[in-house]
C-alpha positions in Angstrom: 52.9 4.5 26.4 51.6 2.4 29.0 48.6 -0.5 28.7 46.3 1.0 30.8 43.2 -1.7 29.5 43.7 -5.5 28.3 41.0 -6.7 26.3 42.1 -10.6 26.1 39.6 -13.2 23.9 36.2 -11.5 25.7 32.9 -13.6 25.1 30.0 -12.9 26.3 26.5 -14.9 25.0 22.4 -14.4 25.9 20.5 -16.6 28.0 17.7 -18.2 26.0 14.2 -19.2 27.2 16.1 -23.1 27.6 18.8 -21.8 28.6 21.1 -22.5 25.9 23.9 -19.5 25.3 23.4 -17.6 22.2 27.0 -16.1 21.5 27.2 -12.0 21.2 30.7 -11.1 21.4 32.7 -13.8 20.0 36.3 -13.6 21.1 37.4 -9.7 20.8 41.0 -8.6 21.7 42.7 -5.0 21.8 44.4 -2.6 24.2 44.2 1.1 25.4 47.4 2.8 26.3 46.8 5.8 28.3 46.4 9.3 26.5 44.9 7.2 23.4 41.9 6.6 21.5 40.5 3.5 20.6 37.4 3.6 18.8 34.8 0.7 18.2 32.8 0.5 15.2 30.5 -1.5 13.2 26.4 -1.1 12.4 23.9 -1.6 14.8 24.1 -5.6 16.2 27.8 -5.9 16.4 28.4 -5.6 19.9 30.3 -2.0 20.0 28.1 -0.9 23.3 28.4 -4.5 24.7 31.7 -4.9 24.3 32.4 -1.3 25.4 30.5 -1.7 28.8 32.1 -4.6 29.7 35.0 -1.8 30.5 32.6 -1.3 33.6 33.0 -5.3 34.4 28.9 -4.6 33.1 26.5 -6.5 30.6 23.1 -5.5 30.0 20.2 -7.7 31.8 19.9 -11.3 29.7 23.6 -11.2 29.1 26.7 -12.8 31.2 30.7 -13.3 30.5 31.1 -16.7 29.5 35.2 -16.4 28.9 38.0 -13.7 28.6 39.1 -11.2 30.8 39.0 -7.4 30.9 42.0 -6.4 32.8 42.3 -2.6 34.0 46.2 -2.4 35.0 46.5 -5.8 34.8 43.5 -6.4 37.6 40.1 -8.1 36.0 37.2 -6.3 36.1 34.8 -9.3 35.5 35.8 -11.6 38.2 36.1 -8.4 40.3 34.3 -8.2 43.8 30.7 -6.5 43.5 32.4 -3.6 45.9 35.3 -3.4 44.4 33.1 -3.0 40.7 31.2 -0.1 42.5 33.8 1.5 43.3 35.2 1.3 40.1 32.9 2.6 37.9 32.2 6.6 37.7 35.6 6.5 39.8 38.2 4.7 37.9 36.3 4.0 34.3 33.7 6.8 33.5 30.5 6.6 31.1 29.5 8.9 28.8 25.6 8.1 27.4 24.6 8.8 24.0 21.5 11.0 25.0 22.9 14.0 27.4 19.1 15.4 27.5 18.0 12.0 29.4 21.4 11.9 31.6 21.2 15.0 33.5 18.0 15.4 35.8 16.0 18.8 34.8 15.0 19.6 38.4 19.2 19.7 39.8 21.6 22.7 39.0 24.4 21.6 36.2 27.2 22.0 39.1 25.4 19.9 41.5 25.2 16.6 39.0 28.7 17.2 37.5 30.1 17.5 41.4 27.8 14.6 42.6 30.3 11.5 41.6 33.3 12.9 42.9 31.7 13.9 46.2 30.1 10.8 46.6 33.0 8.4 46.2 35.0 10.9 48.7 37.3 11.6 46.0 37.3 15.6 46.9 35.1 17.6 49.2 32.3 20.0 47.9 34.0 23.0 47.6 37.5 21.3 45.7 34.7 19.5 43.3 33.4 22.8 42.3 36.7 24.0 41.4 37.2 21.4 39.7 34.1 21.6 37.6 35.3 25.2 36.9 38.6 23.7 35.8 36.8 21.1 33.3 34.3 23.9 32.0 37.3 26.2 30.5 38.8 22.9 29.2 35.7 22.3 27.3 35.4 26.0 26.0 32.1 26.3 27.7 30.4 29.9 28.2 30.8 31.3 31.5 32.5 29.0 33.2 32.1 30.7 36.6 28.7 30.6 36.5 27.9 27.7 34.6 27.2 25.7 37.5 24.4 27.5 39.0 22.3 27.3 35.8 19.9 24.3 35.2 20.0 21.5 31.7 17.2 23.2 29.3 19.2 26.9 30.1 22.0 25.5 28.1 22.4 24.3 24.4 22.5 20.5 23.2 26.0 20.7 22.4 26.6 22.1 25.7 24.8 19.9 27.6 26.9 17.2 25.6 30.2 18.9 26.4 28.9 19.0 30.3 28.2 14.8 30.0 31.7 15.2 29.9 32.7 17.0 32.4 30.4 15.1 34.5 32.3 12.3 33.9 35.8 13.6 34.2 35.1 15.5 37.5 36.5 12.4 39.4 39.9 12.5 37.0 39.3 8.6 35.8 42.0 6.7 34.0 39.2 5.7 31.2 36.4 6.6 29.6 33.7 5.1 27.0 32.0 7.0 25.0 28.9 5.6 23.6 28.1 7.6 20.6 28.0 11.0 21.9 27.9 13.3 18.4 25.2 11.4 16.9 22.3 13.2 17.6 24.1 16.6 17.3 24.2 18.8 14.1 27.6 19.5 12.2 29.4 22.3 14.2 28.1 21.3 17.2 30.0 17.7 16.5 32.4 19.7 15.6 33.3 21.9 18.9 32.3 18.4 21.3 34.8 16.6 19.3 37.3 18.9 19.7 36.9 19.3 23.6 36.6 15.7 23.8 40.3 15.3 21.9 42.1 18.4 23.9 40.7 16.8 27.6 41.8 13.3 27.1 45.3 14.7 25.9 45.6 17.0 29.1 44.1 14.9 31.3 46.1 12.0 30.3 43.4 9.8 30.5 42.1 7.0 27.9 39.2 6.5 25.8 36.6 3.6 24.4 34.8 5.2 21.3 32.0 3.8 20.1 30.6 4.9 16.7 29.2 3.8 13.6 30.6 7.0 11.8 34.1 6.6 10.5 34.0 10.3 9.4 34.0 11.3 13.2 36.4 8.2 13.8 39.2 9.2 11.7 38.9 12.4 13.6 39.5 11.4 17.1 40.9 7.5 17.1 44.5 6.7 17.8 43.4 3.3 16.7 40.0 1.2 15.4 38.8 -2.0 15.8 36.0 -3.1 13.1 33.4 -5.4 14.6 31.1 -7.3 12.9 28.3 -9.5 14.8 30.6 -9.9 17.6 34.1 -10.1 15.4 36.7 -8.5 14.8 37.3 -8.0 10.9 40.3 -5.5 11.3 42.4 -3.9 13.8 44.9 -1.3 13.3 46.1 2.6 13.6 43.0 5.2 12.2 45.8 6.3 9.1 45.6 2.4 8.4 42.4 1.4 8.7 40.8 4.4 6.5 43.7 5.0 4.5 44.0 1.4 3.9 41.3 -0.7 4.4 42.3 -4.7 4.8 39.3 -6.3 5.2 35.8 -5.8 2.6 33.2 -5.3 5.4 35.6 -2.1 6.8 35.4 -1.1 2.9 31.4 -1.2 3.1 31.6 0.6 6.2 33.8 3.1 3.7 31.1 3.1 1.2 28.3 4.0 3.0 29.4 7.4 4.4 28.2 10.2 2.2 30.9 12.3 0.0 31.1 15.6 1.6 27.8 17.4 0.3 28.6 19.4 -3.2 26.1 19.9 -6.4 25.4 17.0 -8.4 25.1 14.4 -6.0 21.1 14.6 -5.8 18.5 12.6 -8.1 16.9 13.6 -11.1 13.6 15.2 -10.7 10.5 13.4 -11.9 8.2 15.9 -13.2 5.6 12.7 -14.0 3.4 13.3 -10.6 3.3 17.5 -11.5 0.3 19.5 -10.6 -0.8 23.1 -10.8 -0.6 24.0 -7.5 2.2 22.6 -5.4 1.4 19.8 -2.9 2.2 21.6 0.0 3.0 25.5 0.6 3.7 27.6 3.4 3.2 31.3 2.8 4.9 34.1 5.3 4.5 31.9 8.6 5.4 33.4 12.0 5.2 31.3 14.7 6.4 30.2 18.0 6.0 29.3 21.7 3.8 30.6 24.7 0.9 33.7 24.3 1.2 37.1 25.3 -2.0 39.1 25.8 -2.5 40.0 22.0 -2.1 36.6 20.9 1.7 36.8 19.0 3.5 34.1 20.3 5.5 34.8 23.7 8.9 34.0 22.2 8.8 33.9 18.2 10.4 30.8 16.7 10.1 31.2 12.7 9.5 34.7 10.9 7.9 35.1 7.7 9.0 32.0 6.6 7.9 30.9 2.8 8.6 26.9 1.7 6.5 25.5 -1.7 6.9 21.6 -1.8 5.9 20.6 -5.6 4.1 16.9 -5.6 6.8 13.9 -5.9 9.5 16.6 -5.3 11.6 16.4 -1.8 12.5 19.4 0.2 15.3 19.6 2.6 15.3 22.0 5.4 19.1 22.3 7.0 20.5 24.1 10.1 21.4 23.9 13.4 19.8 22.7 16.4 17.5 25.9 17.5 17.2 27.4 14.0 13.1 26.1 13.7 13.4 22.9 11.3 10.8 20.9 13.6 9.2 23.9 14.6 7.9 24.4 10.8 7.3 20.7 10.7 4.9 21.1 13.3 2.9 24.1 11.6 2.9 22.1 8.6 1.4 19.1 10.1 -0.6 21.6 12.3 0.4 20.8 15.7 1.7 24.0 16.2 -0.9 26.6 14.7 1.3 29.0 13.3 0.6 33.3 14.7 0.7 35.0 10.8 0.8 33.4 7.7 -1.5 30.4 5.4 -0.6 26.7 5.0 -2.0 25.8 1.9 -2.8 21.8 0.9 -2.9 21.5 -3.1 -3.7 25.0 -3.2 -6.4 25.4 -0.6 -6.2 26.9 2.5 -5.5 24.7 5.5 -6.7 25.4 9.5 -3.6 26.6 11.5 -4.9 23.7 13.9 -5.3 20.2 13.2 -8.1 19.9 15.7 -10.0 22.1 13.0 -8.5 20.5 10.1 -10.8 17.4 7.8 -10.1 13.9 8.5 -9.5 13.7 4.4 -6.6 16.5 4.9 -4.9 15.2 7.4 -4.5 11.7 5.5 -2.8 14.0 3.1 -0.3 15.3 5.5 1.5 13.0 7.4 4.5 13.3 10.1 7.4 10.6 10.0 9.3 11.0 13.9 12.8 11.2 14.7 12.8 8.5 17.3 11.0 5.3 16.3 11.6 4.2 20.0 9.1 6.9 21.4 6.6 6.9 18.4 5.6 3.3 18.4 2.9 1.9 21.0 5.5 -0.9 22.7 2.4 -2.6 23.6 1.3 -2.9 19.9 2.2 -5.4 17.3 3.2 -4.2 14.1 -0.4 -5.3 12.5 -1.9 -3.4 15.0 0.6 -0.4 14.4 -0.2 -0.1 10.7 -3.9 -1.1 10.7 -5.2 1.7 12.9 -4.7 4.6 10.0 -5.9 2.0 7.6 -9.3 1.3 9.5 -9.2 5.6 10.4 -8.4 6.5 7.5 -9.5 4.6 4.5 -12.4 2.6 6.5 -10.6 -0.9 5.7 -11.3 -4.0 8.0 -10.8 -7.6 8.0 -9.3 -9.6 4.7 -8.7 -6.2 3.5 -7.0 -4.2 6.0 -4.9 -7.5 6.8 -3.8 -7.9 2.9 -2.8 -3.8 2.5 -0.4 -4.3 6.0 1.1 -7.0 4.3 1.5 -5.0 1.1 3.0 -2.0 3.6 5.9 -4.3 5.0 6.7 -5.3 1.4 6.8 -1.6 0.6 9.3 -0.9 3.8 11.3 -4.5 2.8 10.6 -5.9 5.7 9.4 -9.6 6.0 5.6 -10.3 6.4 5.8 -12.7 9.5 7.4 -9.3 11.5 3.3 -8.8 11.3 3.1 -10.7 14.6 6.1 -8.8 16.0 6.0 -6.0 19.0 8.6 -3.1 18.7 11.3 -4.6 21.1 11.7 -7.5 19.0 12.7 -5.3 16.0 16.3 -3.7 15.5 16.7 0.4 15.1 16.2 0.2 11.1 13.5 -2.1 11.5 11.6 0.0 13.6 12.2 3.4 11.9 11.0 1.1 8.3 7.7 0.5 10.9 7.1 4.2 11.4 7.9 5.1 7.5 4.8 2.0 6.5 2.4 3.5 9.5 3.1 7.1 7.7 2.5 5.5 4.4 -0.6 3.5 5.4 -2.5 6.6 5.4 -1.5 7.2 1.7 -0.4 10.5 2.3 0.7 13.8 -0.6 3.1 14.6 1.8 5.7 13.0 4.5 7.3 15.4 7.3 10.4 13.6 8.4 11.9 14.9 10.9 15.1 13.4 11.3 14.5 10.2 10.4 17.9 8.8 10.0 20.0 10.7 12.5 20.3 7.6 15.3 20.9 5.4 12.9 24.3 3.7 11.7 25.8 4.8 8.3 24.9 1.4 6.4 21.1 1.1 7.5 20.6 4.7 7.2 21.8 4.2 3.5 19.3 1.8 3.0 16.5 4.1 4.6 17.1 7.1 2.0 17.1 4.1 -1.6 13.8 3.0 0.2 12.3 6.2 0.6 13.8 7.9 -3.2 12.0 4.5 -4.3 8.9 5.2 -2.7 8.7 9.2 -4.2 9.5 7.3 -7.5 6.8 4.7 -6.9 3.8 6.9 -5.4 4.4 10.6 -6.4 4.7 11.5 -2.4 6.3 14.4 -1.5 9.2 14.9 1.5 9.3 17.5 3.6 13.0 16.0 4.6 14.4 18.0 7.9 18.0 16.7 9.1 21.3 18.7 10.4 23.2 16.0 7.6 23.8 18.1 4.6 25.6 15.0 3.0 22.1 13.2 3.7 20.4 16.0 2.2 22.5 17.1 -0.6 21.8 13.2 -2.1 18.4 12.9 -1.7 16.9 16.2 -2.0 15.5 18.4 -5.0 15.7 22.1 -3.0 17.2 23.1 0.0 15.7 25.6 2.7 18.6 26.7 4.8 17.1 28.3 8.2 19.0 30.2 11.1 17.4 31.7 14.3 13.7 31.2 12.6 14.4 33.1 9.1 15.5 31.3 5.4 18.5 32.6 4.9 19.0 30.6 1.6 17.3 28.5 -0.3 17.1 26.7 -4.0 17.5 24.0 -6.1 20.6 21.7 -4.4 22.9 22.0 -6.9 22.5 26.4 -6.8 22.2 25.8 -3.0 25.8 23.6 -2.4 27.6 25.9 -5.4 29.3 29.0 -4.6 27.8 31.7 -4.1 27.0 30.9 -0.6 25.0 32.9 2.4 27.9 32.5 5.4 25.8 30.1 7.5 25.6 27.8 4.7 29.2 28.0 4.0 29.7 27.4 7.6 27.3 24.5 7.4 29.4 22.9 4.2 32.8 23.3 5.6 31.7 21.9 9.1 30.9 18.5 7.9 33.3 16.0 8.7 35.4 13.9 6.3 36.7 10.5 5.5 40.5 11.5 6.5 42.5 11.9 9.4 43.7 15.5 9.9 40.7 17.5 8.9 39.4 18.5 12.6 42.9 20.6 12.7 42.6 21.6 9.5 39.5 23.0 9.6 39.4 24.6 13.4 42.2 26.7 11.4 39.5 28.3 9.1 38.0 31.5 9.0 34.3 30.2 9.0 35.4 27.8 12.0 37.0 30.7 14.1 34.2 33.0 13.5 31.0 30.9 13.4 31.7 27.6 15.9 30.9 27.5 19.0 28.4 30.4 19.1 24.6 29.6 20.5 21.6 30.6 18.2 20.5 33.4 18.9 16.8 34.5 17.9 16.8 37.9 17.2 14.0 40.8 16.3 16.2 43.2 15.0 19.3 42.5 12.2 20.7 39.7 10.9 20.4 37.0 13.4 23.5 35.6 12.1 25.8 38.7 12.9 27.9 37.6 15.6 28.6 34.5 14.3 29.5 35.4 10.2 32.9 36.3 9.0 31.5 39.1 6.3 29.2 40.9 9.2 29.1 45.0 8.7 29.0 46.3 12.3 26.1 48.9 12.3 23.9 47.4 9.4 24.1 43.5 9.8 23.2 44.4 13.5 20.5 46.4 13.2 19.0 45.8 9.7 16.9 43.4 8.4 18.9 41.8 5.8 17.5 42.4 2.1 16.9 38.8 -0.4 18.9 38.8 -3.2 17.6 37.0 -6.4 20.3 35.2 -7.9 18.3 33.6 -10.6 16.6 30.1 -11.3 14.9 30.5 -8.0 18.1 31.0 -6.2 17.5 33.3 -3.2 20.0 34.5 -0.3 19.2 36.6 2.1 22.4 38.8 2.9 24.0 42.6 3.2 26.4 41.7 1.3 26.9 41.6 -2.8 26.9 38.2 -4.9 30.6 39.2 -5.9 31.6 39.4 -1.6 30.1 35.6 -1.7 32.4 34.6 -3.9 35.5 35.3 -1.9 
């Protein structure tokens, strides 16, 4: 195959206040043939994304090239001519963002944005780049691909939108493209379908690719080859069979060790029965709830349907599904930001307010929320004291010596050092700040967290880290997790129960072990056998399934009459799964599925 990109001894350093160069990438070398994969990982700090733009003949503002060259068919795209670099980029070398909800503008049509690059660098007229788009939208097994075009970003699914990132980008048929993390945010089948589009396209297309993860599970599904980085190095190089099947160096094997075994019974902690009550910490008793008011005052479009969750005190619950199935949506009744239509929320037994306008100051210290992006949720204009000694002063009515000694002890609690006190947001990494949101949760000395999604932007190793902190904590404090996450690996390791919700309704739910053990409601199954791992080979292997065929690459649906599920499950009855509510079936020791079909059908 032919070298379409030379990466030869590229260093690139920060300015600093006296201008001195603080070195970032520290001389890293590989090539990209054409039809091939190379991905770029590492944890968060190693220079993947730097090293990746530089593709682009780009560094981010504060950084510059100090040696090397990047050489796109043997022409240097650093010392390249500003216009020349223009014309490059978008044209000849394409980027793919990790966010696809904050690439595409909501106020544009889909076909006018993934048209736009190719019009404007006159590589085809309007009406050839609509074709075109067309073309790309069958190749990425989108819905309705003649029509697709017309419809605008929030009328489409994440994975969707993700999948139309892509098309965006290969509209104007580039020779390269980096891809800057674009499953992580997305839930297990929805990785699942993008990947598979993403692998199919670059094969037809013939084109070449930059992938930059930190998740070697979704790496040994789509690299040709991998380079390891580590603050700016390279620790190993090598074919994807290699590198996972053989890891050389021991950082690549602590990469290894930090991605979750694929989640099964017995990987969860013991429960701790010392913090045990009477009533449970936290309970949510048949809840309907959802979006918008119609004149009788039911929610416009209903999100969650008699939905029933009991969180014991120092327990933690999980609550898995995909994107659209009402995870955050019960979050938010529970913390009651979204007053729920039907239903109670009751706080150690009492009844809480649906709203938390209505709701004591001492009960919402008791509940507190935990947000998926630390980015958006902390006040960049804030230091970290600051930060954590608002719910102390609000909350517990400390001031002065006091409140400065308790932020202390909160840092300690999160491990982070006591100086970061001083600190504002931007000078923190990812980890750091999502420990900062975990202490300004705790500060409150809450019964129970809500996390939603806490560690689902963050790279395999620091996540890690996140979940020892947090099973410490429970152990420490008796709090209680209300743990919401598409990761069942994540879950299946740190949770005591499992909620599994689809379109709104618990179709399963139990202890972890009863929950990852056969029998299984569909979706779950579906949910197990979607999650990626640790071996090259799998993606084919398990597009071949029946779950796969059936169940990926559907949209949820919310439904008010049947099984919401239906036209997505493998074991659906046409005329009752369709238009009957499904029964629950007890299966014992609090094991309940909610399913037309017998617990011997499960089994098979």
């Amino acid at each position: 195959m032919s070298i379409l990109l030379e990466v030869d001894d590229l260093k690139i350093s920060a300015r600093r206040d006296d201008e001195s160069l603080l070195p970032i990438v520290k001389g890293v070398s590989f090539n990209v043939a054409r039809g091939e994969v190379v991905a770029l990982i590492g944890e968060s700090g190693s220079g993947k994304t730097t090293i990746a733009l530089s593709a682009l003949g780009y560094t981010k503002p504060g950084l510059e090239f100090v040696g090397g060259e990047v050489r796109l068919e043997g022409e240097d795209v650093i010392t390249m001519a500003a216009e020349k670099q223009r014309a490059l980029r978008g044209r000849r070398v394409a980027y793919l963002a990790q966010s696809a909800a904050a690439t595409f503008n909501p106020a544009l049509t889909i076909g006018e944005q993934v048209t736009e690059s190719c019009v404007l660098h006159g590589i085809m007229d309007q009406e050839q780049a609509d074709e075109r788009a067309e073309t790309l939208y069958r190749a990425l097994e989108l819905p309705d691909p003649d029509r697709l075009g017309k419809r605008y970003p929030h009328q489409v699914s994440g994975g969707q939108l993700q999948r139309l990132m892509a098309a965006m980008a290969l509209c104007g048929k580039p020779d390269l493209l980096v891809l800057d993390e674009p499953t992580t945010a997305l839930d297990v089948t929805t990785q699942i379908e993008v990947l598979k589009a993403f692998k199919s396209v670059i094969k037809q297309e013939g084109s070449a690719a930059i992938y930059v993860t930190h998740d070697l599970s979704v790496v040994a599904q789509i690299a040709d080859h991998i380079v390891v980085l580590y603050a700016g190095e390279t620790q190993e190089h090598g074919t994807a069979e290699q590198v996972i099947s053989q890891p050389g160096h021991d950082y690549t094997r602590r990469l290894m060790h930090a991605v979750r075994p694929p989640p099964a019974a017995g990987q969860g902690d013991e429960k701790s029965e010392e913090h045990q009550r009477e009533a449970p910490a936290l309970q949510v008793q048949d809840i309907t709830a959802g979006y918008g008011r119609k004149q009788n005052g039911a929610p416009a479009i209903i999100v969650l349907r008699d939905v029933s969750v009991s969180i014991e005190r120092g327990h933690t619950v999980g609550v898995i599904g995909e994107s659209g199935c009402g995870k955050s949506t019960l979050a938010r009744v529970m913390a009651g930001l979204l007053p729920a239509s039907q239903g109670q929320v009751l706080l150690d037994g009492d009844n809480l307010e649906p709203a938390l306008q209505k709701r004591a100051r001492s009960e919402l210290q008791k509940v507190q929320f935990v947000f998926q992006m630390a980015d958006t949720a902390l006040n960049p204009r804030q230091r970290i004291d600051h930060i954590l000694g608002r719910p102390l002063e609000f909350y517990l009515g400390l001031k002065g010596k006091e409140k400065r000694r308790r932020v202390m002890e909160l840092l300690d609690m999160v491990e982070l050092p006591q100086d970061f006190a001083g600190r504002y947001p931007e000078e923190l990494s990812g980890g750091q700040k999502q420990r900062v949101n975990l202490a300004r949760a705790l500060a409150a000395s809450p019964e129970v967290l809500l996390c939603d999604e806490v560690i689902s932007a963050l790279d395999s190793i620091v996540g890690a880290n996140v979940i020892e902190l947090l099973k410490r904590l429970r152990q420490q404090t008796g709090v209680s997790f209300v743990f919401i996450s598409h990761d069942l690996s994540t879950v299946a390791s740190f949770a005591d129960e499992i909620v599994v919700l689809y379109a709104g309704r618990v179709v399963e739910k139990g202890t972890t072990d009863y929950v990852l053990s056969p029998p299984y409601h569909p979706y779950t199954r579906l949910l197990i056998s979607s999650v990626p791992e640790l071996r090259v080979g799998w993606l084919e292997e398990t597009m071949q399934t029946q779950e796969a065929q059936a169940g990926i690459d559907r949209v949820v649906r919310l439904t008010e009459v049947g099984c919401p599920f239906f036209d997505r499950c493998p074991l659906a009855i046409e005329g009752t799964c369709d238009r009957e509510t499904a029964p629950i079936r007890d299966l014992g020791n609090g094991h309940l599925i909610e399913c037309h079909r017998s617990e011997e059908e499960f089994r098979h």
